[in-house]
C-alpha positions, -999 to +999 in steps of 0.1 A: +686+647-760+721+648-773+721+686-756+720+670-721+743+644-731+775+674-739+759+696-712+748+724-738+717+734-718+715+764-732+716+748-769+684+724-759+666+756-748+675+774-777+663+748-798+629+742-776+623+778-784+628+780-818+609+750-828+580+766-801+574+790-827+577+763-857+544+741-840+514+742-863+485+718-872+507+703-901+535+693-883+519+688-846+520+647-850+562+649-856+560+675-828+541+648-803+571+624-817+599+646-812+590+660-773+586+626-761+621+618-778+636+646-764+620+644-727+612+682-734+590+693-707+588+726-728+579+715-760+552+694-744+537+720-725+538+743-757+516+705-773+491+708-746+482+742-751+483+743-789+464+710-784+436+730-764+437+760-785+432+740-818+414+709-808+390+714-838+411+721-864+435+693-850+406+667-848+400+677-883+434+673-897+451+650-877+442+612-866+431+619-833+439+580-823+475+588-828+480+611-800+489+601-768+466+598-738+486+613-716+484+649-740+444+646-736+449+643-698+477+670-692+448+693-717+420+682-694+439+691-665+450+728-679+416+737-692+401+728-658+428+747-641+422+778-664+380+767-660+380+765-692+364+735-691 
């Protein structure tokens, strides 16, 4: 992220908040694409639970096939962390 790059920590945190609350089922896919570009553990945390909180509505809306394996796993482990699996 060009944040690391000028050592501006606090501007990649500002932005990993602000686009935490921009995440929705609409723009989730550019999300996925963005985090991974980034290396934004906190973005992709913020995936993973959106991911579990809205599987249906994602599975609906979004082509399932497009989002990474490693997202499902990182879920999987949450929810049966939380037992909510």
């Amino acid at each position: 992220m060009q944040a690391d790059k000028y050592f501006l920590p606090n501007l990649k945190e500002d932005c990993e908040s602000y686009l935490s609350t921009q995440l929705n089922i609409t723009n989730f896919s550019e999300f996925m694409k963005a985090t991974k570009i980034a290396e934004s553990e906190k973005l992709e945390n913020q995936l993973v639970n959106f991911l579990i909180t809205n599987f249906e509505k994602i599975n609906q809306e979004v082509d399932i096939h497009l989002i990474p394996q490693d997202f499902f796993v990182k879920a999987m482990r949450k929810m049966k962390r939380t037992q909510l699996f």
